[in-house]
C-alpha positions in Angstrom: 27.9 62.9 50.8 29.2 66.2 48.9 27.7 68.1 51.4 29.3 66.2 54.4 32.2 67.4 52.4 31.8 70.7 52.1 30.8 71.2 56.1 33.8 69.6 56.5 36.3 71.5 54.6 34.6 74.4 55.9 35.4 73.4 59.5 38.8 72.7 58.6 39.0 76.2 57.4 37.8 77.8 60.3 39.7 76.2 62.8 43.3 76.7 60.5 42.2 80.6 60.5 41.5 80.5 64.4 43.9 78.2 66.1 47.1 80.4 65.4 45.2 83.5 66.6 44.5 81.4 70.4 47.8 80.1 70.0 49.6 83.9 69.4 47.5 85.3 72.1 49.1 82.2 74.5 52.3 82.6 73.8 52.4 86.5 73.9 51.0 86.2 77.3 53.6 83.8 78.0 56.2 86.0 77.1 54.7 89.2 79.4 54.9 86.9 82.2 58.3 85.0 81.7 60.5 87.0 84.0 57.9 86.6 87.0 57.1 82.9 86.6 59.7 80.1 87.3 61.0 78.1 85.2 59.0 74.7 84.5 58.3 72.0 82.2 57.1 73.1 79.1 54.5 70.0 79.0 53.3 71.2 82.0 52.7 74.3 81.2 51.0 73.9 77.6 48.7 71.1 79.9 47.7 74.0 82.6 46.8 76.2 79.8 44.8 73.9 77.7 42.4 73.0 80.6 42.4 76.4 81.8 41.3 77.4 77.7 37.9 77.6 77.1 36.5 75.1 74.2 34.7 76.6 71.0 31.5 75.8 69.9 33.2 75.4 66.2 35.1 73.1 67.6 32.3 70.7 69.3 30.5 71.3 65.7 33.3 69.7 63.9 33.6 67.4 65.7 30.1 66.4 66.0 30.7 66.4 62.3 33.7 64.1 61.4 31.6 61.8 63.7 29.1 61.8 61.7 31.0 61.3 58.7 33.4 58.7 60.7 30.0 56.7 61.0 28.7 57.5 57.4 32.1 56.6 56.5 31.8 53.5 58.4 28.2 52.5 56.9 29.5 52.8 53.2 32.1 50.6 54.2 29.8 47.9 55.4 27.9 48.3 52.6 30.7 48.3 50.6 31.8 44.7 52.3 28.5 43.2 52.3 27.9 43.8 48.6 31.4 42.4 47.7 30.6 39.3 49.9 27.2 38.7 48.2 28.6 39.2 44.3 31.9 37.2 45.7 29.6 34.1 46.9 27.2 34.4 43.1 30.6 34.4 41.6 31.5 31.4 43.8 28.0 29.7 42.9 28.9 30.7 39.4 32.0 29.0 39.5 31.2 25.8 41.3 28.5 25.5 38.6 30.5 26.3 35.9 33.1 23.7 37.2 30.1 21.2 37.2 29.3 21.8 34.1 32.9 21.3 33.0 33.1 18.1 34.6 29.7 16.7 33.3 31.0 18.0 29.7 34.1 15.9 30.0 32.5 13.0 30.9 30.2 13.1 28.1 33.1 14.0 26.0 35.1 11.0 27.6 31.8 8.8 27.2 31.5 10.0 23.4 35.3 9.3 22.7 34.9 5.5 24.3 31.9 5.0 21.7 33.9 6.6 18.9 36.6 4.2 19.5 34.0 0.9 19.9 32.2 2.3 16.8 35.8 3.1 15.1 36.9 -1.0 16.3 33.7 -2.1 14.7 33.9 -0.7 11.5 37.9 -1.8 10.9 36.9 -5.2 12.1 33.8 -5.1 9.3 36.2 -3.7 6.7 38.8 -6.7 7.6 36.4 -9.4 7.1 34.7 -7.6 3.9 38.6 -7.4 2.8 39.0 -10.8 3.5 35.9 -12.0 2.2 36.7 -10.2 -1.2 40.0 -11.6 -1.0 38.6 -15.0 -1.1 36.1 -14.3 -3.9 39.0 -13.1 -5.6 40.6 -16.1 -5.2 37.5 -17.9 -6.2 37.4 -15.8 -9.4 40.6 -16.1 -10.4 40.5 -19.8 -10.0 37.1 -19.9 -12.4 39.5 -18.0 -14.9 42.1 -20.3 -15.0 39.5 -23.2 -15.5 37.6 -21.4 -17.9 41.3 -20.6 -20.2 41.9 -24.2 -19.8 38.6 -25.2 -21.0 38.3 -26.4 -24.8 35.4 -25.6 -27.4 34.0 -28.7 -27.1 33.6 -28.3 -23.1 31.5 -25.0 -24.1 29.0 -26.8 -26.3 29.1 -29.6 -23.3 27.8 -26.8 -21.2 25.0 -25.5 -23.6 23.9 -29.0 -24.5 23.3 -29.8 -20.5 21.7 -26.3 -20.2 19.3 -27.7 -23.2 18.1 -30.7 -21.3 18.0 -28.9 -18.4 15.3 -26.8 -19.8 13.5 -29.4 -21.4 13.0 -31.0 -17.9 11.6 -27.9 -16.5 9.2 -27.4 -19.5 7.9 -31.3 -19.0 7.6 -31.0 -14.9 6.7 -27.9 -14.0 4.5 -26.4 -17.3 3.6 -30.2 -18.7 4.8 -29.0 -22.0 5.9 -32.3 -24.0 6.2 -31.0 -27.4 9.1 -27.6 -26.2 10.7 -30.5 -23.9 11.4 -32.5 -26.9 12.8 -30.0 -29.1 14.8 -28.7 -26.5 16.4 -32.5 -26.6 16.9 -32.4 -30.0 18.6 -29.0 -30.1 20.7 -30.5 -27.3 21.9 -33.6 -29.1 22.2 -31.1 -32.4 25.1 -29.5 -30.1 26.6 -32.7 -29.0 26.9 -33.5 -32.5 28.9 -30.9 -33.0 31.4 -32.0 -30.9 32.2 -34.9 -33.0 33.5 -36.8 -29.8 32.9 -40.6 -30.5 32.8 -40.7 -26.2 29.8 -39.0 -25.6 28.1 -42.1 -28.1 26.3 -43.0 -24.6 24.8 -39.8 -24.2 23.5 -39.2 -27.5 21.5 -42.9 -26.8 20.4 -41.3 -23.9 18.9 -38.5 -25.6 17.5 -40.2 -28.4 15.6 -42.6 -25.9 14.4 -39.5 -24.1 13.0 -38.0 -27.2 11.2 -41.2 -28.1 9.8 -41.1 -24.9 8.1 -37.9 -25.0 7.5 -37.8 -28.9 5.3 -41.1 -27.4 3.3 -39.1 -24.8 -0.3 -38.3 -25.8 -0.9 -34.7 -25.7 -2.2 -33.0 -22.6 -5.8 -31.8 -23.5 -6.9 -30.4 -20.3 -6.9 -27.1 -21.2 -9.2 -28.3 -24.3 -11.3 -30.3 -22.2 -11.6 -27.6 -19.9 -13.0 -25.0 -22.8 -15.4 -27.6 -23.9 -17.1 -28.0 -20.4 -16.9 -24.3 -20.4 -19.0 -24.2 -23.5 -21.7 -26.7 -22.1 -22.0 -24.5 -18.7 -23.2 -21.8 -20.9 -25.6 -23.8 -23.2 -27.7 -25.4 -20.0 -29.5 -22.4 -20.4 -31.1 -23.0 -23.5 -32.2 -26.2 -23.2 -35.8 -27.5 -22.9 -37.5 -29.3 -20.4 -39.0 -33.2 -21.6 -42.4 -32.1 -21.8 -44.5 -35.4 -22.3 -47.4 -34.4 -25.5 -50.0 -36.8 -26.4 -50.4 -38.2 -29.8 -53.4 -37.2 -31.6 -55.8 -39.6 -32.0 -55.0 -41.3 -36.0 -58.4 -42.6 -36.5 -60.7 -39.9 -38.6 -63.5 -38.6 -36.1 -66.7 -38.7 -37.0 -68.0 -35.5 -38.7 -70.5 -36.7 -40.4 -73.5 -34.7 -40.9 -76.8 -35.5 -40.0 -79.3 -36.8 -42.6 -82.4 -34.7 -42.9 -84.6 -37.7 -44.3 -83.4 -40.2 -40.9 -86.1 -39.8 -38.3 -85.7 -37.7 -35.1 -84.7 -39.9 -32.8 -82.3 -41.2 -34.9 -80.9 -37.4 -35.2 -80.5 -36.7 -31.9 -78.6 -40.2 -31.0 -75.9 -39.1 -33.5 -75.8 -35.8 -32.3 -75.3 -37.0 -28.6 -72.8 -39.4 -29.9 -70.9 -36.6 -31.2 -71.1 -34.3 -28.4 -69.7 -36.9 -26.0 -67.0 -37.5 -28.4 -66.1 -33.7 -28.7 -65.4 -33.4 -25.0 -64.1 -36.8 -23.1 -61.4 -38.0 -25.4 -59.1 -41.4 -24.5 -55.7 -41.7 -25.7 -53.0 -44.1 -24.7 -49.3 -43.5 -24.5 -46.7 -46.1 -23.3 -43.4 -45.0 -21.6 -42.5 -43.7 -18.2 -44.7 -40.3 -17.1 -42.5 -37.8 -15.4 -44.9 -35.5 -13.1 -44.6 -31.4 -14.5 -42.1 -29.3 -12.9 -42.2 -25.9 -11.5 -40.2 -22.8 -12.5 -38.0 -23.1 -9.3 -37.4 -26.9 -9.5 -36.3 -26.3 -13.0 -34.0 -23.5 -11.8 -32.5 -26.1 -9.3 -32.3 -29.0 -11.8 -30.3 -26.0 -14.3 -28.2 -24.9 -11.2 -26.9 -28.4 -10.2 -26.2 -29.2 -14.1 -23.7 -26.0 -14.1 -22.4 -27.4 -10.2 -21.7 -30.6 -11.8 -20.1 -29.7 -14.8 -17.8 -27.0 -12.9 -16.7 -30.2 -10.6 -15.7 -32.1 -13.8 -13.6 -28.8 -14.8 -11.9 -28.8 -11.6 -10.9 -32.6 -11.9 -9.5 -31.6 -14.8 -7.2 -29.1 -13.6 -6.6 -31.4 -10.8 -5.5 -34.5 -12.8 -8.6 -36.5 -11.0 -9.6 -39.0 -13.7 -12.0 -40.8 -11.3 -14.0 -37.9 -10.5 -14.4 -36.6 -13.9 -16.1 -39.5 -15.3 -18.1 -39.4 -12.3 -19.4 -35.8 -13.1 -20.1 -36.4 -16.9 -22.0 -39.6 -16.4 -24.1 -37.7 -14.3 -24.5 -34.9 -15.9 -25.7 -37.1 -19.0 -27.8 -38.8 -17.0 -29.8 -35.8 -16.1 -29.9 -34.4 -19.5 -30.9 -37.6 -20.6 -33.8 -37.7 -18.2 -35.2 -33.7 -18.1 -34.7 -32.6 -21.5 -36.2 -32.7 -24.4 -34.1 -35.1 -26.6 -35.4 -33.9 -29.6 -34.1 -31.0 -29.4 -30.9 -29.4 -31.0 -29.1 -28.0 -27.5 -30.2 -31.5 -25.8 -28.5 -32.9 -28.8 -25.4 -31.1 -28.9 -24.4 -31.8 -25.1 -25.3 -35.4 -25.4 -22.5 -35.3 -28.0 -20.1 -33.4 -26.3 -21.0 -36.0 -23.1 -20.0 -39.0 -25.6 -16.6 -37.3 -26.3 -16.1 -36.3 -22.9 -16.4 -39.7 -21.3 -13.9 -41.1 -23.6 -11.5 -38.1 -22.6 -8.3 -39.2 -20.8 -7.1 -36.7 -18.3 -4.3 -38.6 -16.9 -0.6 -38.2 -18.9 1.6 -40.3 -17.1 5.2 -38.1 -17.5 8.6 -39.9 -16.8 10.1 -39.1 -13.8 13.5 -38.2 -14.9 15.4 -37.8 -18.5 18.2 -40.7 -18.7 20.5 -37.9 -20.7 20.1 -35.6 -17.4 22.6 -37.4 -15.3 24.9 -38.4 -17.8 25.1 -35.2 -19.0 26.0 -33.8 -15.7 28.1 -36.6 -14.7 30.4 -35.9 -17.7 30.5 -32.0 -17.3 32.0 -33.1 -13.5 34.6 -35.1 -14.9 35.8 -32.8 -17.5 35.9 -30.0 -14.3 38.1 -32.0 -12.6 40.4 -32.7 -15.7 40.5 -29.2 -16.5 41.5 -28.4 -12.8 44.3 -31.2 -12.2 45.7 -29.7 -15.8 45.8 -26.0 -13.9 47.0 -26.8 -11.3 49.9 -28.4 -12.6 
């Protein structure tokens, strides 16, 4: 392009430095000839000469030039356009995307804004009803404090005295403990006592009947019972199978030597006599003969002695007085009828059977305490004094 330039200011030049010299020569010839020509037009006259004037080849080079450059010109314009179209449509793109974006912003912003509100709604509505709910235990407490102003000492040791037998029924029901329920009671009537309140006479008969009642229980001896069979369990071991053993024979045998004066025949009578009695040998024994037992029978006779007495520790812990017996009878039975009696371990469990059998398992608790109610029914009634008082 900067040489299209140049070409063309040096055309420019050339034709400025040459036209007036054409145009002087024109005119001077013009003025030679002015007195023989006629007048005419001068329109006419430049257009004779122009076609009558030779063109230059300087001329038909420039303007072979600024046609070139007219159509150089006109390229860079096109260029010019199309590229301005192309970045005008990516900036349209752009912006239509950009406006998309915008609008899909807003709507998530509009979206976000309708959650914040339901979210906002939510939470006032929560901190209404936790205001009102606090409101109400506020109320509530307030009311407790006005009954508990109004309240007298006496209605405090009321309260302890039915938190007393309270206990004590929880200590007979739940953990069979008769002796703690008992002197929970009598801490409880201790504390009525106190009060020196000739109306609560009633309850204090209540309490004293209640404490006779369980003073009267026998004691629960399960857990005693249940050591003891433990203690037998581990002693089946050692005991001894009834092994029958013949008595010896009481009459002396004869060992009497043989004479050496008594003849020979005589000699070896006695000595066959006395070799026959050294090896058969009859004894008698009376009583029932149990056939021998093996090692594994006698590990199954010890086994079902422990699964016996292990059912008469569960019937314990189960309060099954039926089944109990049942198990120690039998389990006496069978030591009775394997083991040696004579011995010290058979011994020892045929005691501990004897005590057993006579072993109650069964404690028959009351089903309620008669000082429970009325020791509840007379807390209500001194409530509802002490409230009719406040709210007057």
């Amino acid at each position: 392009m900067k040489s299209n330039n140049n070409d063309k200011s040096t055309i420019d030049n050339s034709i400025e430095e040459t036209a007036p010299i054409t145009i002087d020569a024109v005119v001077i010839d013009k003025a030679e000839q002015v007195d023989d020509i006629p007048l005419v037009d001068d329109e006419s006259v430049l257009v004779a000469d122009k076609k009558k004037r030779p063109v230059s080849k300087l001329a038909i080079l420039s303007l072979i030039l600024t046609v070139i450059l007219a159509i150089i010109i006109g390229f860079s314009i096109d260029y010019y356009l199309k590229n301005k179209n192309s970045e005008q449509s990516a900036i349209n793109a752009l912006v239509i995307k950009q406006a998309a974006l915008i609008t899909t912003i807003d709507k998530k912003l509009k979206a976000q804004l309708e959650a914040n509100q339901r979210n906002n709604t939510n939470v006032v509505n929560t901190v209404e009803r936790q205001l009102s709910k606090q409101q109400q235990t506020q109320s509530i407490i307030n009311q407790k404090i006005a009954e508990l102003s109004g309240r007298r000492p006496n209605d405090w040791l009321l309260a302890e005295a039915n938190y007393l037998v309270t206990m004590a029924g929880r200590k007979l029901w739940q953990e069979k403990d008769q002796k703690t329920a008992a002197a929970l009671l009598v801490t409880a009537d201790k504390r009525i006592s106190e009060m020196n309140d000739e109306s609560l006479i009633n309850l204090r008969l209540a309490l004293a009947k209640d404490i006779a009642t369980l003073s009267a229980l026998p004691k629960d001896k399960s857990q005693d019972i249940a050591l003891a069979i433990d203690g037998l369990i581990a002693q089946i071991d050692n005991l001894k199978l009834n092994i029958i053993t013949l008595s010896e024979k009481t009459n002396e045998e004869s060992s009497q030597e043989l004479s050496p004066d008594a003849s020979r025949l005589a000699h070896l009578k006695k000595n066959w006599q006395v070799f026959l009695d050294g090896i058969v040998k009859v004894r008698r024994h009376e009583g029932r003969t149990m056939p021998l037992m093996s090692a594994k029978q006698q590990w199954y006779l010890e086994e079902n002695l422990k699964n016996k007495l292990i059912q008469a520790q569960l019937a314990v812990y189960r309060k099954q007085q039926q089944a109990f017996s049942r198990s120690i009878e039998l389990s006496n039975t069978w030591v009775l009828q394997f083991f040696d009696r004579e011995d010290s371990a058979t011994k020892f469990m045929l005691n501990e059977f004897k005590k057993l059998e006579k072993a109650n398992i069964n404690v028959e608790y009351p089903r309620d305490l008669l000082s429970r109610n009325m020791i509840g029914d007379e807390l209500v009634r001194r409530n509802i004094i002490s409230a009719t008082a406040t709210e007057q």
